[in-house]
N, CA, C and O atoms as a GROMACS GRO file, in nm:
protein
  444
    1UNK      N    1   0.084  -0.117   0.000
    1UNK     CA    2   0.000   0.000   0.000
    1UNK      C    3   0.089   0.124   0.000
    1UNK      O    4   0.179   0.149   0.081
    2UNK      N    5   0.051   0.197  -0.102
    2UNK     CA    6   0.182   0.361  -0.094
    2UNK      C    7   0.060   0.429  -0.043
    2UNK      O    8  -0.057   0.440  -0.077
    3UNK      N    9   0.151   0.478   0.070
    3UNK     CA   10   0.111   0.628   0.179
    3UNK      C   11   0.222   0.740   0.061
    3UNK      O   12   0.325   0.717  -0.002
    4UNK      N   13   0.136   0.856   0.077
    4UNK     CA   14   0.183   0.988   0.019
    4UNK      C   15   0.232   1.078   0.179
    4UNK      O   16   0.148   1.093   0.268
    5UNK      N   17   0.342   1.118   0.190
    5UNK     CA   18   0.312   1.207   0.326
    5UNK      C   19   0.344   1.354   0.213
    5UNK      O   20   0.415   1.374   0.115
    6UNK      N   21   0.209   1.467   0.326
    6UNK     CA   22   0.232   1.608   0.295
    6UNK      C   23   0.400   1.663   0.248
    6UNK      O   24   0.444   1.703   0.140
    7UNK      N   25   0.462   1.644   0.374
    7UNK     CA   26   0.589   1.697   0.334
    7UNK      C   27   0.690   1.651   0.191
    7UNK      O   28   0.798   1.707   0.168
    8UNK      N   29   0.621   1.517   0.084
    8UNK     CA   30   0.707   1.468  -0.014
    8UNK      C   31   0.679   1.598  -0.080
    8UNK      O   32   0.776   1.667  -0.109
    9UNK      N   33   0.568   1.640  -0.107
    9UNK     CA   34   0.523   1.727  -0.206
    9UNK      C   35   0.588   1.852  -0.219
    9UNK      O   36   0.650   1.891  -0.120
   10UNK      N   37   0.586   1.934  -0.338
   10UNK     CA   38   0.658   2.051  -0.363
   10UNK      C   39   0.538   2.166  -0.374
   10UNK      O   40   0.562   2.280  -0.414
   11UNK      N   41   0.433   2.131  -0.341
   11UNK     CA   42   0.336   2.232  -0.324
   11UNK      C   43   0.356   2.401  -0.202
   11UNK      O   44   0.395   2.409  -0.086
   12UNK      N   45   0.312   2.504  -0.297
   12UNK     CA   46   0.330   2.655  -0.248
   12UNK      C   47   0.192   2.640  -0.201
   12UNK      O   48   0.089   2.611  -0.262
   13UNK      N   49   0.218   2.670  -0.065
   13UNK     CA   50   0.116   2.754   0.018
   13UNK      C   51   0.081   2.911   0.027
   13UNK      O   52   0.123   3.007   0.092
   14UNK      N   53  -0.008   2.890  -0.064
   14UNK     CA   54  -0.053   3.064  -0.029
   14UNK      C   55  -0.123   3.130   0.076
   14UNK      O   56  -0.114   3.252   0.081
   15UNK      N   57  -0.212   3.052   0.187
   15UNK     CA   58  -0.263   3.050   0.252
   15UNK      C   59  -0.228   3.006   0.391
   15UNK      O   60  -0.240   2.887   0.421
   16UNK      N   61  -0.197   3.070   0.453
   16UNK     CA   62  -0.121   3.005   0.605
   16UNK      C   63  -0.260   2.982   0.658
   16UNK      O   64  -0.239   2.887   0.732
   17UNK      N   65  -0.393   3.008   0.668
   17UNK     CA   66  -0.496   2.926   0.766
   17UNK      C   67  -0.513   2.845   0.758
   17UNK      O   68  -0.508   2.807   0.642
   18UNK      N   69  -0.541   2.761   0.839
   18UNK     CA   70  -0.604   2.618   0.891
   18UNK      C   71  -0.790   2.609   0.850
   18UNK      O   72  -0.878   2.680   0.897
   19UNK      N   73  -0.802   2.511   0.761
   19UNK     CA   74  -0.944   2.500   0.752
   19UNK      C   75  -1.016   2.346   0.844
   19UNK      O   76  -1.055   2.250   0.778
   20UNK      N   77  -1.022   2.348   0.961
   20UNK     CA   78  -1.112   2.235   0.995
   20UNK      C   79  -1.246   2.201   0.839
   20UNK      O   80  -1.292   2.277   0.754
   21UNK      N   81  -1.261   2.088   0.860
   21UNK     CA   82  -1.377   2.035   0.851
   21UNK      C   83  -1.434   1.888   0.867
   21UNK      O   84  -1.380   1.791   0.922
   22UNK      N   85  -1.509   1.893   0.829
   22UNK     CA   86  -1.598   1.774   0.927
   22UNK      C   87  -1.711   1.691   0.782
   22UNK      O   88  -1.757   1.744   0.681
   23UNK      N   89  -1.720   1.584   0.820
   23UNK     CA   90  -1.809   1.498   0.680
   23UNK      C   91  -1.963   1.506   0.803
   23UNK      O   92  -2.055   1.431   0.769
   24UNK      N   93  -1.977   1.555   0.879
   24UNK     CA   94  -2.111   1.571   0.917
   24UNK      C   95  -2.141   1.714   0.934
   24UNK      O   96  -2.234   1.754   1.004
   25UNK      N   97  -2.051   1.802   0.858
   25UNK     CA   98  -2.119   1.967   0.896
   25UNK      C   99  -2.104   1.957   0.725
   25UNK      O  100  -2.202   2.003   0.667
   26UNK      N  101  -1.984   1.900   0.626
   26UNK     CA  102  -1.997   1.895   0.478
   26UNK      C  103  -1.990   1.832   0.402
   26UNK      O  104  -1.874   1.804   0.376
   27UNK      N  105  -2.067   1.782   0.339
   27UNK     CA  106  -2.026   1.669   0.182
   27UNK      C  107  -1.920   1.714   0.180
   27UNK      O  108  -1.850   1.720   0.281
   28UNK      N  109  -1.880   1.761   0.056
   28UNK     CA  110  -1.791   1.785   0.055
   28UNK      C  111  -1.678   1.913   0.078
   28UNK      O  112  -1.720   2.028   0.067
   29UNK      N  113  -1.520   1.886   0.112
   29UNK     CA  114  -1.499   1.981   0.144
   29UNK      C  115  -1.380   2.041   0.029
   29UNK      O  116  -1.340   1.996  -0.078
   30UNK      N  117  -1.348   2.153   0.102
   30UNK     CA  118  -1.245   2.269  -0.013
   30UNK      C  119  -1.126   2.221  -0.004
   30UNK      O  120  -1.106   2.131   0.078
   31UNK      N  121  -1.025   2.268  -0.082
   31UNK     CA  122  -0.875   2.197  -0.113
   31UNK      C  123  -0.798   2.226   0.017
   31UNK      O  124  -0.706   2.160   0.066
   32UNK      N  125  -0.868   2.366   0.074
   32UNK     CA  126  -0.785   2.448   0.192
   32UNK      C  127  -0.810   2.310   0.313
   32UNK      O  128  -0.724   2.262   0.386
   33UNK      N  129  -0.924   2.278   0.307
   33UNK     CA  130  -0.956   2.150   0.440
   33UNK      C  131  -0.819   2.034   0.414
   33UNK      O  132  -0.729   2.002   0.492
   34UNK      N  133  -0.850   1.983   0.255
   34UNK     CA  134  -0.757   1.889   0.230
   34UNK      C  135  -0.558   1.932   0.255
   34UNK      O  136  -0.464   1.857   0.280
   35UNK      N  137  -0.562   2.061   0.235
   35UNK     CA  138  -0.411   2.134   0.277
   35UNK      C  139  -0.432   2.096   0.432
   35UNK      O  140  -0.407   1.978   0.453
   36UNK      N  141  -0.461   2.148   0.513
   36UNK     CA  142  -0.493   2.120   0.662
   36UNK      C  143  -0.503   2.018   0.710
   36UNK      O  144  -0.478   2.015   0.831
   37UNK      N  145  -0.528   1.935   0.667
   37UNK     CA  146  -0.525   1.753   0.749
   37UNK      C  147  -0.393   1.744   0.695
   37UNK      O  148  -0.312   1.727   0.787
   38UNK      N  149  -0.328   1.749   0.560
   38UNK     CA  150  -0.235   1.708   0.510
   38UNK      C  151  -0.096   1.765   0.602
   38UNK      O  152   0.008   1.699   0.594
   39UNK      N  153  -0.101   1.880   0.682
   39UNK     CA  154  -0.006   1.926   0.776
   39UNK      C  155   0.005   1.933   0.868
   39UNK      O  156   0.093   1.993   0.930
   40UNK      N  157  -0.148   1.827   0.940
   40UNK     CA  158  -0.162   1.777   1.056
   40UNK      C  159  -0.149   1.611   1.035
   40UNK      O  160  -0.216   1.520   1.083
   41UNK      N  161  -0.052   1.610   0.959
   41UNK     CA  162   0.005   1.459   0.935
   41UNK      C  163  -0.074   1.355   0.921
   41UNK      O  164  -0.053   1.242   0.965
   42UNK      N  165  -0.208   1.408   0.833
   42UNK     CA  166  -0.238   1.255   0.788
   42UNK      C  167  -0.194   1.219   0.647
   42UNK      O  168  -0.141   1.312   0.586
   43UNK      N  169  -0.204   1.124   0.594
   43UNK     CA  170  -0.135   1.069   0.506
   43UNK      C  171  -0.274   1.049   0.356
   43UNK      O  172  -0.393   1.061   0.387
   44UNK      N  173  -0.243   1.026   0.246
   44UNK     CA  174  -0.323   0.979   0.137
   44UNK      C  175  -0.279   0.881   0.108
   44UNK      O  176  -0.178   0.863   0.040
   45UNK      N  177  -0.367   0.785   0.167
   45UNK     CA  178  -0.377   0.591   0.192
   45UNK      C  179  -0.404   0.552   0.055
   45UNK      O  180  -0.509   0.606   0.018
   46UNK      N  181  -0.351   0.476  -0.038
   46UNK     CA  182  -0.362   0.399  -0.162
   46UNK      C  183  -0.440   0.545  -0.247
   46UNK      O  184  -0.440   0.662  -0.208
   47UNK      N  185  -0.502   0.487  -0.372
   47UNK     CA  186  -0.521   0.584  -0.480
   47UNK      C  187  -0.606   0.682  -0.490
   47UNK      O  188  -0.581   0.736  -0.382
   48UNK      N  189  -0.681   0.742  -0.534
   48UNK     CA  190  -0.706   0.886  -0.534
   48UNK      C  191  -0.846   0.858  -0.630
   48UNK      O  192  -0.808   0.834  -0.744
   49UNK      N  193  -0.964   0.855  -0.622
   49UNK     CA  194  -1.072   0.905  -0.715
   49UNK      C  195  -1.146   0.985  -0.757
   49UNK      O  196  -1.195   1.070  -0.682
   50UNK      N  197  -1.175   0.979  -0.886
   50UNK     CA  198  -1.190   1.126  -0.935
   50UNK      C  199  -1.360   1.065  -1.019
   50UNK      O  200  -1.387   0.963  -1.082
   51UNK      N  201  -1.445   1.192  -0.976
   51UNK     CA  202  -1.583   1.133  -1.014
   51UNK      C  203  -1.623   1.273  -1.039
   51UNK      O  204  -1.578   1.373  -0.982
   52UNK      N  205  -1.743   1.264  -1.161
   52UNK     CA  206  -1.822   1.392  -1.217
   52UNK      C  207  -1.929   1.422  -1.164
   52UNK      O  208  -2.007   1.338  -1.210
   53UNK      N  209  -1.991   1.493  -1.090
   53UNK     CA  210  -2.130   1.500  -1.061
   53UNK      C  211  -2.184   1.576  -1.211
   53UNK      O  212  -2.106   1.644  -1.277
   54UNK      N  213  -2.297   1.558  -1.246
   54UNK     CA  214  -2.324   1.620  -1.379
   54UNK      C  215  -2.470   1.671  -1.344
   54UNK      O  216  -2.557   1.596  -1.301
   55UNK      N  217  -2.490   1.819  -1.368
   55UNK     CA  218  -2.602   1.936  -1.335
   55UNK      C  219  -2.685   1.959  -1.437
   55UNK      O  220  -2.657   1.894  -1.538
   56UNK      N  221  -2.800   2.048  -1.446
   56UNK     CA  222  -2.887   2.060  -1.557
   56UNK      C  223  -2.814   2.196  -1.645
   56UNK      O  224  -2.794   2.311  -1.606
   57UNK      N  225  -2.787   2.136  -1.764
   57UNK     CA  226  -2.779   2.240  -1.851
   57UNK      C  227  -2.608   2.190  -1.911
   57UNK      O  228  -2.530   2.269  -1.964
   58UNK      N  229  -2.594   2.110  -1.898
   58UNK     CA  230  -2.438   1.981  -1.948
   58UNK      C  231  -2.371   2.022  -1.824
   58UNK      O  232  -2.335   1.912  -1.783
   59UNK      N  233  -2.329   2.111  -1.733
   59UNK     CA  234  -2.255   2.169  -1.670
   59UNK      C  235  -2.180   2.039  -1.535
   59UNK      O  236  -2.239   1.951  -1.472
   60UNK      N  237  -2.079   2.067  -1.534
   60UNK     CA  238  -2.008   1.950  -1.423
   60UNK      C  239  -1.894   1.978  -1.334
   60UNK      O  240  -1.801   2.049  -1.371
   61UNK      N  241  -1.901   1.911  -1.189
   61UNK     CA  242  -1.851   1.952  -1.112
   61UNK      C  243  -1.755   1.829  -1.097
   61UNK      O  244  -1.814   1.722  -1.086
   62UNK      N  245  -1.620   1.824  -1.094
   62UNK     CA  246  -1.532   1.716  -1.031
   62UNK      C  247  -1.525   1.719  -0.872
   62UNK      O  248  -1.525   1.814  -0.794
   63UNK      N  249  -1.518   1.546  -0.846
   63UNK     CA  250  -1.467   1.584  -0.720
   63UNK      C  251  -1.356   1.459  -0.692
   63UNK      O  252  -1.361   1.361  -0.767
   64UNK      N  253  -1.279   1.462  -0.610
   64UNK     CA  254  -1.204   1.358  -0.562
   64UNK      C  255  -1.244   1.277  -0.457
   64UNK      O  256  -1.264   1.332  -0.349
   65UNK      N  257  -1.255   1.181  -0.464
   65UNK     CA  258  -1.219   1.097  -0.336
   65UNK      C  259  -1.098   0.997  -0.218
   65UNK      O  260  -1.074   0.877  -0.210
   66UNK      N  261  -1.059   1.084  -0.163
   66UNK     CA  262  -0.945   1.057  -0.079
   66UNK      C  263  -0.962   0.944   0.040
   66UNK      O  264  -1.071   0.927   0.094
   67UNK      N  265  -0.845   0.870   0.074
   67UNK     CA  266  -0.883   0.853   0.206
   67UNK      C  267  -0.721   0.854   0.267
   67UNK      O  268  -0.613   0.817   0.221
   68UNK      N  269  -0.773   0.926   0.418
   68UNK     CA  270  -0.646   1.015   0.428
   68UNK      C  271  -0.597   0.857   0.555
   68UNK      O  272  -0.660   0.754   0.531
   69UNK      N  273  -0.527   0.851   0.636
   69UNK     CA  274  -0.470   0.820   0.727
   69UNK      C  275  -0.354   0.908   0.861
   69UNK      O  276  -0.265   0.993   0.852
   70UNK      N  277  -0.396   0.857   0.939
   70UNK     CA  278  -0.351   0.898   1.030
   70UNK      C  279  -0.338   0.818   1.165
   70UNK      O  280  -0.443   0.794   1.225
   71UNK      N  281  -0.206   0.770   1.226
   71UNK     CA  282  -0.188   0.677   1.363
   71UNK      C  283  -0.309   0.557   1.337
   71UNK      O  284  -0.334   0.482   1.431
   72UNK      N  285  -0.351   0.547   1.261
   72UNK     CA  286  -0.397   0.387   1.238
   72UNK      C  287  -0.563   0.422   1.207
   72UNK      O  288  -0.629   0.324   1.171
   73UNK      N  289  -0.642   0.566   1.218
   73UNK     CA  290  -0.748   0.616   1.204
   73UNK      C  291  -0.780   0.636   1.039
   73UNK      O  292  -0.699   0.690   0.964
   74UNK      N  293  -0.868   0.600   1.009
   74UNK     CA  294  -0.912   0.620   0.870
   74UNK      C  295  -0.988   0.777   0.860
   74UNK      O  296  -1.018   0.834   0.965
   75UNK      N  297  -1.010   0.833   0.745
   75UNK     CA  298  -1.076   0.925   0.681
   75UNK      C  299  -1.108   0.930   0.583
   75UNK      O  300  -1.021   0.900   0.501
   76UNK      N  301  -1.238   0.966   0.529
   76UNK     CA  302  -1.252   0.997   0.414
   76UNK      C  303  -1.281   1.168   0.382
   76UNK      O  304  -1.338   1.245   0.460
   77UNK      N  305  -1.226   1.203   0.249
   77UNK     CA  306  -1.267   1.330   0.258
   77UNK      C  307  -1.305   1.357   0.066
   77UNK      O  308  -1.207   1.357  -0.010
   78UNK      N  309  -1.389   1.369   0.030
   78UNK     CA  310  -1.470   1.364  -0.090
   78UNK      C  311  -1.415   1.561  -0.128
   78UNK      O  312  -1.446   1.644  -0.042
   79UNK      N  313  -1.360   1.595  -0.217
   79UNK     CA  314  -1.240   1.737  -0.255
   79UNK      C  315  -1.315   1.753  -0.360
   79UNK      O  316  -1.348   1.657  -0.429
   80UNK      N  317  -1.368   1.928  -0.399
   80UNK     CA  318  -1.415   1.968  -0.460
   80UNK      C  319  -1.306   2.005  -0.565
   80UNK      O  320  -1.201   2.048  -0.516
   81UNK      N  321  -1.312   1.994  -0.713
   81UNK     CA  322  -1.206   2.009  -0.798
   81UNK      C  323  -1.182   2.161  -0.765
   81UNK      O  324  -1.252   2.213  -0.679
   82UNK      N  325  -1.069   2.250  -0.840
   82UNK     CA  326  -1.024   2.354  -0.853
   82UNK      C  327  -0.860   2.266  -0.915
   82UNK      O  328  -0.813   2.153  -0.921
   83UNK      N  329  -0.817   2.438  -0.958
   83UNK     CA  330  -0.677   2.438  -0.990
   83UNK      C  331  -0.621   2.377  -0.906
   83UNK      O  332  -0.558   2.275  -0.934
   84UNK      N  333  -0.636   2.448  -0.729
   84UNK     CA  334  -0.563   2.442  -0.620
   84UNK      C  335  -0.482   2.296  -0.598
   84UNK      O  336  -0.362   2.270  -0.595
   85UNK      N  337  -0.615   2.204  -0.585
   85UNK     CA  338  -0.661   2.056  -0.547
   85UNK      C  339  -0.534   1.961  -0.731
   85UNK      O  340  -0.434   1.890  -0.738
   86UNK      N  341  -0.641   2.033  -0.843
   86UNK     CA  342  -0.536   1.952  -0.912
   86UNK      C  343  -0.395   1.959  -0.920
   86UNK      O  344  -0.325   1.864  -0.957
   87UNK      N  345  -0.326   2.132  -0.869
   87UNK     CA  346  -0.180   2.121  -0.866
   87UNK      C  347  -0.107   1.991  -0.728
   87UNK      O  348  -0.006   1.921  -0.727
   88UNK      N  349  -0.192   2.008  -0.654
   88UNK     CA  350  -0.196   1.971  -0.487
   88UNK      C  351  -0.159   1.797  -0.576
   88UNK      O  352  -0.044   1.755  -0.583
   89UNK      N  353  -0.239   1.746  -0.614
   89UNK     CA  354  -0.260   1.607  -0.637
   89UNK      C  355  -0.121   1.607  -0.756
   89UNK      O  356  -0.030   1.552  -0.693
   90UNK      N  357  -0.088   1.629  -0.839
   90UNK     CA  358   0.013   1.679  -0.923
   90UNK      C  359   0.187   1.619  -0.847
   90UNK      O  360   0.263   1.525  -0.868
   91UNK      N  361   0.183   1.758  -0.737
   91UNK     CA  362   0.321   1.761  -0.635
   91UNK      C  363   0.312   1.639  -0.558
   91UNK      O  364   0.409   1.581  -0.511
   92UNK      N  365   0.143   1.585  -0.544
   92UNK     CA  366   0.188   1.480  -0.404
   92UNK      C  367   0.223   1.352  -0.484
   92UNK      O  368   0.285   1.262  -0.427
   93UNK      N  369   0.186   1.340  -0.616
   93UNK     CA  370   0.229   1.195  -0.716
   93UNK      C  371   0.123   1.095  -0.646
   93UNK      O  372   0.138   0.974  -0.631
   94UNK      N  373   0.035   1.155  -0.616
   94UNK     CA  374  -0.054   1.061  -0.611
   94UNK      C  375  -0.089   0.969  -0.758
   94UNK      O  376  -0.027   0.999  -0.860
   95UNK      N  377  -0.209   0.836  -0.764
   95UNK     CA  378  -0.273   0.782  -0.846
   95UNK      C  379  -0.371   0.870  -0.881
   95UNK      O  380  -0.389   0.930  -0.775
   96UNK      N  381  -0.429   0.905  -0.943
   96UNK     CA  382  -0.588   0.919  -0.968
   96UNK      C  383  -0.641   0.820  -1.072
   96UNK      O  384  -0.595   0.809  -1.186
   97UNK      N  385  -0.735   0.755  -1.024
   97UNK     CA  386  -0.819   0.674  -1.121
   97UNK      C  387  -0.989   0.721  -1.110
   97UNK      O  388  -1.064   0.745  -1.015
   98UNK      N  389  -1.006   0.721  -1.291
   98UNK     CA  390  -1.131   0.798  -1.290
   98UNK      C  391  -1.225   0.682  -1.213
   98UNK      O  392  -1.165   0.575  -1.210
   99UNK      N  393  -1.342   0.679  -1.157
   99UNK     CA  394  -1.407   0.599  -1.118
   99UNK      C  395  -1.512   0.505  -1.192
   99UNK      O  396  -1.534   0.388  -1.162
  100UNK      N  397  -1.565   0.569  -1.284
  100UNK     CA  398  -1.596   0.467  -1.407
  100UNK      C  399  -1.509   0.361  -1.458
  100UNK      O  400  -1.546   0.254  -1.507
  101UNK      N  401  -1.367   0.412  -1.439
  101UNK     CA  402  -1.290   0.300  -1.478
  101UNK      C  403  -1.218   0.194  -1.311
  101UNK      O  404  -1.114   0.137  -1.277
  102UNK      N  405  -1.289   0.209  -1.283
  102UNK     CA  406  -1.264   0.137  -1.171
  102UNK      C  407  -1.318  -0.008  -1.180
  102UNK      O  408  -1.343  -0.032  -1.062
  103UNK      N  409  -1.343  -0.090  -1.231
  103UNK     CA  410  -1.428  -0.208  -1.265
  103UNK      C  411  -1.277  -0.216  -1.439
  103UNK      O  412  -1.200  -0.312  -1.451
  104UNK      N  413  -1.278  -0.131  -1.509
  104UNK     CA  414  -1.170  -0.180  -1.588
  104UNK      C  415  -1.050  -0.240  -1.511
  104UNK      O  416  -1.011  -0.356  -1.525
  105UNK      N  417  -1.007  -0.166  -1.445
  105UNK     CA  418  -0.866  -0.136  -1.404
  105UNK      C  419  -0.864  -0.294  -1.278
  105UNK      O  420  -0.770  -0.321  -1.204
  106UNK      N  421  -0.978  -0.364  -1.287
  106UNK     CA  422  -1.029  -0.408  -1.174
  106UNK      C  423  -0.904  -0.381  -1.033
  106UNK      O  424  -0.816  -0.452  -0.985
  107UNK      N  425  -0.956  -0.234  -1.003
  107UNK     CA  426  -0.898  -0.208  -0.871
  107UNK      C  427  -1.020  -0.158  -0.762
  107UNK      O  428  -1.116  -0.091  -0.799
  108UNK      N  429  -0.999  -0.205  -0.617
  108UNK     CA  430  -1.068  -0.174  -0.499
  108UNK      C  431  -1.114  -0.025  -0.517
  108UNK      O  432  -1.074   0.052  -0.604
  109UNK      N  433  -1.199   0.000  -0.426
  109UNK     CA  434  -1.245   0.130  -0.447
  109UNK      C  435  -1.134   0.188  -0.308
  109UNK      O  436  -1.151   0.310  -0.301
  110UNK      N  437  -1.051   0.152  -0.223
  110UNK     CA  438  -0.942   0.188  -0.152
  110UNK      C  439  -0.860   0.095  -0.159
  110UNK      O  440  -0.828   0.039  -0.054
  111UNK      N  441  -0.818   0.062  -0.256
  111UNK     CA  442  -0.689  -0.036  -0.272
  111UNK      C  443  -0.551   0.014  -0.186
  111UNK      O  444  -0.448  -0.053  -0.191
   0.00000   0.00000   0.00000
């Protein structure tokens, strides 16, 4: 199983705040939440998914699905696309596999 830790990455912080968040106050959350766990040392546990929500009028929103680790605690945290998030995923060398192709690739949905 490849763990990603925050510090491999070559990612610029523009933002020194801390964003808590929580999967019972948000579906999903902002890249700034995903920066913030990532420097409170949790880790991105096996591969990375990437899924379309699709709106009326063709229009579409990406999002990722992570699951982070930390001292033996699981997380999930479902990442709203932006630049931010795709440079972020970029520096950390994560996997991303689209999720439709997840049944090709026959890989786990947290491998």
């Amino acid at each position: 199983m490849r763990q990603v830790a925050f510090r491999e990455a070559e990612t610029e912080v523009l933002d020194e705040e801390c964003r808590h968040w929580s999967p019972e106050s948000e579906r999903f959350a902002p890249g700034d939440a995903l920066r913030t766990a990532l420097e409170q040392d949790w880790q991105v546990h096996g591969v990375v998914f990437r899924q379309e929500h699709w709106h009326p009028g063709g229009r579409r929103n990406g999002v990722y699905h992570f699951r982070l680790e930390r001292c033996g605690h699981i997380q999930t945290m479902v990442v709203v696309e932006n630049p931010y998030v795709i440079r972020l995923l970029r520096d950390l060398r994560v996997q991303v596999v689209i999720m439709n192709q997840r049944k090709e690739n026959l890989l786990e949905r947290w491998s």
